[in-house]
py3Dmol code that shows the C-alpha trace and the ligand (Angstrom):
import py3Dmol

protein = """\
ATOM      1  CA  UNK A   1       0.000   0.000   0.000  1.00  0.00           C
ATOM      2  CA  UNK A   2       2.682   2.278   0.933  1.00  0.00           C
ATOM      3  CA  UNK A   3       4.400   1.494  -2.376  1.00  0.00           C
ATOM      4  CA  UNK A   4       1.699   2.522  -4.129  1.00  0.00           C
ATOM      5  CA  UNK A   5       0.469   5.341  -2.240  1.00  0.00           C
ATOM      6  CA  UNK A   6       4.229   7.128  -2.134  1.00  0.00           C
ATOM      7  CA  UNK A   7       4.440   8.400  -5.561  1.00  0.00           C
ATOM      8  CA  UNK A   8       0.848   9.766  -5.635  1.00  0.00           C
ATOM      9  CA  UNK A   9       1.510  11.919  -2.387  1.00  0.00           C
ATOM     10  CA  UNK A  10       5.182  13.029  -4.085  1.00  0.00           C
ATOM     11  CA  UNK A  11       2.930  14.156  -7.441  1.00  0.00           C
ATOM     12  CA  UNK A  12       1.196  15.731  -4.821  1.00  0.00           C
ATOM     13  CA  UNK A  13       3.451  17.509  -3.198  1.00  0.00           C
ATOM     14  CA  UNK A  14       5.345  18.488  -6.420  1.00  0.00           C
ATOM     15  CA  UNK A  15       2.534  20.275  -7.886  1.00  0.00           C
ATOM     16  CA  UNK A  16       2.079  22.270  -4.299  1.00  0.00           C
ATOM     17  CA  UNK A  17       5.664  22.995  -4.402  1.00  0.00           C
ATOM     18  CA  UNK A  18       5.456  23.806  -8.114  1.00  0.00           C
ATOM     19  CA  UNK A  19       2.400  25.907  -7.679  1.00  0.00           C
ATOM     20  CA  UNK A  20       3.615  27.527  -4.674  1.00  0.00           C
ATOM     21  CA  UNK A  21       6.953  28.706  -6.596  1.00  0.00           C
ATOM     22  CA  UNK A  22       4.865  30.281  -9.542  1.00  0.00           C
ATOM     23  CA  UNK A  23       2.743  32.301  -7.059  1.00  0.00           C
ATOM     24  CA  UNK A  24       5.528  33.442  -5.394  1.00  0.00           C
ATOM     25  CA  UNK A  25       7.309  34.253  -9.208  1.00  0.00           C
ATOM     26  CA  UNK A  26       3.940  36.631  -9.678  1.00  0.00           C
ATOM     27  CA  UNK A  27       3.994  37.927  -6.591  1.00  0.00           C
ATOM     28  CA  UNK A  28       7.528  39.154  -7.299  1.00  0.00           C
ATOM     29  CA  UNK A  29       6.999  40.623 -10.264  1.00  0.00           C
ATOM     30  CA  UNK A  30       3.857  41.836  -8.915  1.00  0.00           C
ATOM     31  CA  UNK A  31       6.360  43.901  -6.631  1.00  0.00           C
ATOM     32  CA  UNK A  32       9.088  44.734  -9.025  1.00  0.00           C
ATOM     33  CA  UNK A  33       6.205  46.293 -11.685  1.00  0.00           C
ATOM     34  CA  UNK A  34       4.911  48.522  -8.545  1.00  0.00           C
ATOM     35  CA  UNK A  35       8.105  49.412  -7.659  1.00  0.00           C
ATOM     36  CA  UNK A  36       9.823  50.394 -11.022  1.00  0.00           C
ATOM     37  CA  UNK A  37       5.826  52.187 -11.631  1.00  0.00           C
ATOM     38  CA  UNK A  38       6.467  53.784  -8.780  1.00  0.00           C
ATOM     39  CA  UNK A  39       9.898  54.979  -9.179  1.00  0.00           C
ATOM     40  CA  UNK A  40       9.135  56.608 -12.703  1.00  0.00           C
ATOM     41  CA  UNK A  41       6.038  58.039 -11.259  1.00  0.00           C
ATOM     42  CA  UNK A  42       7.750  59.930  -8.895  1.00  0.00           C
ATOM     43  CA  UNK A  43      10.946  60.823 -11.521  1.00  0.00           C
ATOM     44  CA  UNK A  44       8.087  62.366 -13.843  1.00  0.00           C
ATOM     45  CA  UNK A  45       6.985  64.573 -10.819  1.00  0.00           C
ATOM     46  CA  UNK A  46      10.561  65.851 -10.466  1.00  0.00           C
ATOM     47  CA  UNK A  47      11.043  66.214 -13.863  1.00  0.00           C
ATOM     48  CA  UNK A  48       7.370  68.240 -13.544  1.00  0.00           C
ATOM     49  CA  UNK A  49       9.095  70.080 -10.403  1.00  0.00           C
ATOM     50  CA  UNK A  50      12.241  71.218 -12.337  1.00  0.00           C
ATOM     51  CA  UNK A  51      10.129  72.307 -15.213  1.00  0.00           C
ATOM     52  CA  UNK A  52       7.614  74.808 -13.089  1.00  0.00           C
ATOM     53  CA  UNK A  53      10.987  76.396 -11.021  1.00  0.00           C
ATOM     54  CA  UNK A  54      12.600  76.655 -15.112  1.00  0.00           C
ATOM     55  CA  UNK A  55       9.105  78.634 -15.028  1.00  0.00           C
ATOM     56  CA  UNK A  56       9.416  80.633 -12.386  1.00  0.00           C
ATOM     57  CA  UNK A  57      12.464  81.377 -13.398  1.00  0.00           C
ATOM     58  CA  UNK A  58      11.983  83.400 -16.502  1.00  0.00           C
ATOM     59  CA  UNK A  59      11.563  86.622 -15.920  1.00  0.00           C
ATOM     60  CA  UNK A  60       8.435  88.213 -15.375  1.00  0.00           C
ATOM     61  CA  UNK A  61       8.197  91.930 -16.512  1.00  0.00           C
ATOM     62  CA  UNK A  62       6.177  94.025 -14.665  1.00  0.00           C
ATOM     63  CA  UNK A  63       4.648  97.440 -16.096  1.00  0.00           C
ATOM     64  CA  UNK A  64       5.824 100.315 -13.311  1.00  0.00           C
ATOM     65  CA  UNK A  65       2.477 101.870 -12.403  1.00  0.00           C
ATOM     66  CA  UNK A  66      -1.706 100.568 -12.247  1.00  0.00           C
ATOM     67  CA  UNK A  67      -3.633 101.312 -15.017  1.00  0.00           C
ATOM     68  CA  UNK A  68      -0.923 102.482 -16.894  1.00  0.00           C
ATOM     69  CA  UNK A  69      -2.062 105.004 -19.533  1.00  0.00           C
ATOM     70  CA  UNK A  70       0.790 106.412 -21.654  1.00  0.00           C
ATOM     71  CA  UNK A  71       1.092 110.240 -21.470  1.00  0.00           C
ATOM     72  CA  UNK A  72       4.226 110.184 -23.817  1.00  0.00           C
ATOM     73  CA  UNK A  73       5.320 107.359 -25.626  1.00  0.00           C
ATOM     74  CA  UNK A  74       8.947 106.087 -26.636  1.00  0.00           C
ATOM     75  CA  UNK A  75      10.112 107.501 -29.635  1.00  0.00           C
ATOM     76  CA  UNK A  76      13.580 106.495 -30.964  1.00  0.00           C
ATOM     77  CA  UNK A  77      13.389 108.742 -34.064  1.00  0.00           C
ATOM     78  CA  UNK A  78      10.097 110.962 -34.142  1.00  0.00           C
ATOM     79  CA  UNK A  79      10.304 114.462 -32.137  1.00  0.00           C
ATOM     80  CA  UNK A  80       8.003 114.955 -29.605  1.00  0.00           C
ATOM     81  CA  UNK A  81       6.952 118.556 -28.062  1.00  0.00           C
ATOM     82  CA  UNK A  82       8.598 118.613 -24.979  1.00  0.00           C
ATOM     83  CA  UNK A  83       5.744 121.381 -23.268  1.00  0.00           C
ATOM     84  CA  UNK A  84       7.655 122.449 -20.529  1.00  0.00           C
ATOM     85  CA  UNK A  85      11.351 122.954 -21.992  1.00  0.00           C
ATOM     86  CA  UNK A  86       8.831 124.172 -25.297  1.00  0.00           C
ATOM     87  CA  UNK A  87      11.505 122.409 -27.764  1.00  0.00           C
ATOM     88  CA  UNK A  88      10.972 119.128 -29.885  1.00  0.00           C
ATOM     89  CA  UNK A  89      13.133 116.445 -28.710  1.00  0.00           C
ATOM     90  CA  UNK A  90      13.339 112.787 -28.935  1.00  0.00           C
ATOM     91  CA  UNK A  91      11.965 110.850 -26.312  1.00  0.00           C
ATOM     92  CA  UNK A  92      13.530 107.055 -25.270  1.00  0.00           C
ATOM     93  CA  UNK A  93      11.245 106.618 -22.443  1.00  0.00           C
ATOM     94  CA  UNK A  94       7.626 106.215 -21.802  1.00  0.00           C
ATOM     95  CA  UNK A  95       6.182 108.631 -19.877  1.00  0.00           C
ATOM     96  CA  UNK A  96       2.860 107.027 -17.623  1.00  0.00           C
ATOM     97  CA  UNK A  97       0.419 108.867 -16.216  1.00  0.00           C
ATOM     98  CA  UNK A  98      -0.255 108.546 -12.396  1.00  0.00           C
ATOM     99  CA  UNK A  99      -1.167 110.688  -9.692  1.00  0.00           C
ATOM    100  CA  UNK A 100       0.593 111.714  -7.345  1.00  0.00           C
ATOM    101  CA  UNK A 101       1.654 109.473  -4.601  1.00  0.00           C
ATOM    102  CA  UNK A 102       0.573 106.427  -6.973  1.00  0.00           C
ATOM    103  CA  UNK A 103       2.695 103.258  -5.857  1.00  0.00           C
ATOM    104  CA  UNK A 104       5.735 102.801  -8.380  1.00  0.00           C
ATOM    105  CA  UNK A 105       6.743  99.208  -9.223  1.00  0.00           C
ATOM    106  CA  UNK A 106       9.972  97.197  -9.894  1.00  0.00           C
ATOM    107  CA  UNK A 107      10.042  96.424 -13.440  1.00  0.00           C
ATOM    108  CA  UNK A 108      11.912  92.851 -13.060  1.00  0.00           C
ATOM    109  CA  UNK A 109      14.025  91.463 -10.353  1.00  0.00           C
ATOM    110  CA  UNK A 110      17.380  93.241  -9.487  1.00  0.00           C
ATOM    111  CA  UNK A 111      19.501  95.399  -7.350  1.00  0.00           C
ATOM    112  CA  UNK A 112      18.960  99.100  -6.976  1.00  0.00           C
ATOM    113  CA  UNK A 113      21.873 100.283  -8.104  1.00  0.00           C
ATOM    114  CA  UNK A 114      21.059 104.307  -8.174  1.00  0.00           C
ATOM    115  CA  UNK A 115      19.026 106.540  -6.532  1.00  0.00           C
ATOM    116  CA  UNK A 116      19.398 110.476  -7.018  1.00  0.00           C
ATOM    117  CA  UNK A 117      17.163 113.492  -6.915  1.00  0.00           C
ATOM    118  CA  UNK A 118      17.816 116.831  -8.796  1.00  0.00           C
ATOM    119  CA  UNK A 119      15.451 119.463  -9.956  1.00  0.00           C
ATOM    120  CA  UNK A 120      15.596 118.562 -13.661  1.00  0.00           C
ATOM    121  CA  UNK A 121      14.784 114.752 -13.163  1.00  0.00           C
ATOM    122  CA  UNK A 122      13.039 114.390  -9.454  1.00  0.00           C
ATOM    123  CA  UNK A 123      14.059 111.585  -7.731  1.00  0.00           C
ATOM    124  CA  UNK A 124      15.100 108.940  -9.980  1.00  0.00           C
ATOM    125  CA  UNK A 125      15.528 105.263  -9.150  1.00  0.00           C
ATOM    126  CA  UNK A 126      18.337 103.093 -11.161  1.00  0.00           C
ATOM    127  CA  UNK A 127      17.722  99.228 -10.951  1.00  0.00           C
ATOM    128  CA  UNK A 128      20.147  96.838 -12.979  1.00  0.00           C
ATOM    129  CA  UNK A 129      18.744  93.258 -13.555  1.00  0.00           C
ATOM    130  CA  UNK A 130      20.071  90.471 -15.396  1.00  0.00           C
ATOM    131  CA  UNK A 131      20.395  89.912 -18.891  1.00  0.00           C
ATOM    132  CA  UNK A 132      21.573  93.568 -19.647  1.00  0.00           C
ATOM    133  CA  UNK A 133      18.611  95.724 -18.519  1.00  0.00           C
ATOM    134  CA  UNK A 134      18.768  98.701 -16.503  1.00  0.00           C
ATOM    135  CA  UNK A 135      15.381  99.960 -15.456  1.00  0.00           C
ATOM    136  CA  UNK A 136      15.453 104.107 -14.482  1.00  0.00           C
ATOM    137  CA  UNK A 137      12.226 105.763 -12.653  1.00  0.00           C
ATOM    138  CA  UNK A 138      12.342 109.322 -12.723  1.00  0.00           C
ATOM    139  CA  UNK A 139       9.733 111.750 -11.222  1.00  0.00           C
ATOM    140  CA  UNK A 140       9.558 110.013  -8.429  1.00  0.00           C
ATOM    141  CA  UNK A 141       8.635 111.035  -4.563  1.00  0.00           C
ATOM    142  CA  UNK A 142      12.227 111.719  -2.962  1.00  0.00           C
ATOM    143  CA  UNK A 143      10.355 109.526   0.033  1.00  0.00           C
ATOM    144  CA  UNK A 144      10.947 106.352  -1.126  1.00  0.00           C
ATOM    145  CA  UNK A 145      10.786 102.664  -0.107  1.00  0.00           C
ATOM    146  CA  UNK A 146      14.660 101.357  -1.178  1.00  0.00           C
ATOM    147  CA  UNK A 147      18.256 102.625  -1.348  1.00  0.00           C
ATOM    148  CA  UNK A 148      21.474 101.454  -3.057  1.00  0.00           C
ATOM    149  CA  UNK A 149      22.345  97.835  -2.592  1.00  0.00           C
ATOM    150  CA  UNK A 150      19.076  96.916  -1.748  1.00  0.00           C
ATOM    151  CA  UNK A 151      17.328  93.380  -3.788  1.00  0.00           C
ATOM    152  CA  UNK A 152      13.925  93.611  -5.299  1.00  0.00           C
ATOM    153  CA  UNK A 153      11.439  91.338  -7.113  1.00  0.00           C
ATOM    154  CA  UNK A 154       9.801  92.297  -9.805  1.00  0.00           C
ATOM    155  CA  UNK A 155       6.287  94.438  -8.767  1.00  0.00           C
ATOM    156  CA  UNK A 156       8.110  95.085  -5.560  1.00  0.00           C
ATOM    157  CA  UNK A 157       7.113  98.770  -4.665  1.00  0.00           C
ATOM    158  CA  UNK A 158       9.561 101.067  -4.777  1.00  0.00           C
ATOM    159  CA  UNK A 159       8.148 104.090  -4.102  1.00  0.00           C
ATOM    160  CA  UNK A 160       5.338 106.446  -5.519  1.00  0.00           C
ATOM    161  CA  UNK A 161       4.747 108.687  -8.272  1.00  0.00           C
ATOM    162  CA  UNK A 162       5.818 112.680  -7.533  1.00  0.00           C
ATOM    163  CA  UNK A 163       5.686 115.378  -9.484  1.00  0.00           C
ATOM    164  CA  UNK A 164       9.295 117.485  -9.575  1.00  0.00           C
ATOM    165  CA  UNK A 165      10.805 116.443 -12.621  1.00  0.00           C
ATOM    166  CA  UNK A 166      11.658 119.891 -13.597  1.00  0.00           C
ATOM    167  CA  UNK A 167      12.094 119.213 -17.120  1.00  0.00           C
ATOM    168  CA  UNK A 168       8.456 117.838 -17.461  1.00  0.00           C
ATOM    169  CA  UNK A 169       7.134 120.010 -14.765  1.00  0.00           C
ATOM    170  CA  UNK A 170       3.992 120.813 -17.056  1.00  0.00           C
ATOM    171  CA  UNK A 171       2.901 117.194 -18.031  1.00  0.00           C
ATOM    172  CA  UNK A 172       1.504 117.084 -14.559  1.00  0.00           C
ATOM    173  CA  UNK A 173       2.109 114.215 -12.229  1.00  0.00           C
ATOM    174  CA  UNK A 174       3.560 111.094 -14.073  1.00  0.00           C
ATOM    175  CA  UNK A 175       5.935 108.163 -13.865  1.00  0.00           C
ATOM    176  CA  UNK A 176       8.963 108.545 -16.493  1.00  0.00           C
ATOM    177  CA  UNK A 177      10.163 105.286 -17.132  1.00  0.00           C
ATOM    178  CA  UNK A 178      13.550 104.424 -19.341  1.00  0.00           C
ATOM    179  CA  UNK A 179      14.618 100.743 -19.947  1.00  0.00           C
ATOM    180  CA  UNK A 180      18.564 100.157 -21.447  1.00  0.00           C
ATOM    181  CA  UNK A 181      20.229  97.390 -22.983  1.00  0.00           C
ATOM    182  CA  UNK A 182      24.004  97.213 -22.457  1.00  0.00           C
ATOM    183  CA  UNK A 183      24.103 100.719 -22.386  1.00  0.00           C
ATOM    184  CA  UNK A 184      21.275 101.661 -24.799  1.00  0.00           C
ATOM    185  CA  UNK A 185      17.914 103.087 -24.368  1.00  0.00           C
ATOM    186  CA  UNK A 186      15.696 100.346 -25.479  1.00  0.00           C
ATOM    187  CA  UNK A 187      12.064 100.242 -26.393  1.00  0.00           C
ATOM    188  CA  UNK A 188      10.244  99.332 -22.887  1.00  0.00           C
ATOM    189  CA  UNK A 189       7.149  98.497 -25.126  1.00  0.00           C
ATOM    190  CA  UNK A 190       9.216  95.857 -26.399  1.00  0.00           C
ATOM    191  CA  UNK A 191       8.984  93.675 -23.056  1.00  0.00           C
ATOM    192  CA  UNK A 192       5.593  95.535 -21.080  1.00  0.00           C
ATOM    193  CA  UNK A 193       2.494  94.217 -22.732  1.00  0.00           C
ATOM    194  CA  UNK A 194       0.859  97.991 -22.502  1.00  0.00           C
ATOM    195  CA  UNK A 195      -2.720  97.143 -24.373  1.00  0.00           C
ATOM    196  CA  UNK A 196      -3.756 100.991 -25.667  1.00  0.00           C
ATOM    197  CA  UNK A 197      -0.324 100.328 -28.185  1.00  0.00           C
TER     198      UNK A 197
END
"""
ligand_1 = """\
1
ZN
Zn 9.477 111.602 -19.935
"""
view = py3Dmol.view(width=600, height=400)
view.addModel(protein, "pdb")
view.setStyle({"model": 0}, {"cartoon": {"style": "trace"}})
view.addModel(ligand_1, "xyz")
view.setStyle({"model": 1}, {"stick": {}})
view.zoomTo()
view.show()
């Protein structure tokens, strides 16, 4: 009996054995699926991290006063009346109209790298950012909010709108706002989005 029973109970006991070994196969690659899934899942949410701080990282140009209406626009080549001086001149700068005491805005990220005041300009803000640019606020309240050496952001305020910039004393209260390149005056309507253009 024992003879004949023995190689029955081995089949037995091999097919356990055999079926035991293939579950545990599955459940290993069961585990090595989830954990390779879960490994690229989170290497795609890095790669999504990296790609929102590249975001954050281009720079953001902010236009230097609310509701910005232009008074006098930048003109590289036409003459423009100056009213107060009463001479035609050309005009690298836009000039927005605020009132007085209107909050004045950092045009990017940078240092302030200037800050004067003299009866022909007002008080004038210099702020040098990367890539070149040099933003330059004139007609501005000699009270204002940063000196040389301090950091800004971009839409960090400054200071606010005044009205003593002696050579524009009659277009009324108004931010004057110049933008260079590597020494240039540039077009500021070439990186503000200003919508009555
Ligand atoms: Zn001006």
């Amino acid at each position: 009996m024992n003879k004949t029973e023995n190689p029955q109970k081995k089949r037995i006991l091999t097919t356990t054995i055999y079926a035991v070994i293939i579950g545990l196969l599955v459940l290993a690659c069961a585990i090595v699926i989830a954990t390779v899934t879960s490994k690229q899942n989170s290497t795609n949410a890095e790669i999504g991290d990296s790609e929102g701080d590249v975001g954050v990282s281009t720079t953001v140009y902010v236009v230097p006063v609310k509701d910005a209406t232009i008074l006098k626009d930048y003109s590289a080549t036409e003459y423009q009346y100056n009213d107060t001086l009463k001479h035609w001149e050309i005009h690298k700068a836009i000039d927005f109209l605020a009132e007085k005491g209107a909050d004045v805005y950092a045009f990017a990220d940078g240092t302030v790298t200037d800050v004067k005041t003299n009866h022909m300009e007002g008080t004038y803000v210099e702020i040098t950012h990367s890539n070149g640019l040099v933003s330059v606020y004139k007609s501005m309240d000699s009270k204002l909010n940063v000196k040389v050496g301090d950091k800004v952001i971009a839409g960090t305020v400054i200071g606010t709108v005044g009205d003593q910039m002696g050579k524009e004393l009659n277009s009324g209260a108004h931010l004057h706002f110049e933008l260079w390149r590597n020494g240039d005056k540039v077009d500021p309507n070439d990186y503000l989005a200003l919508g009555e253009k």
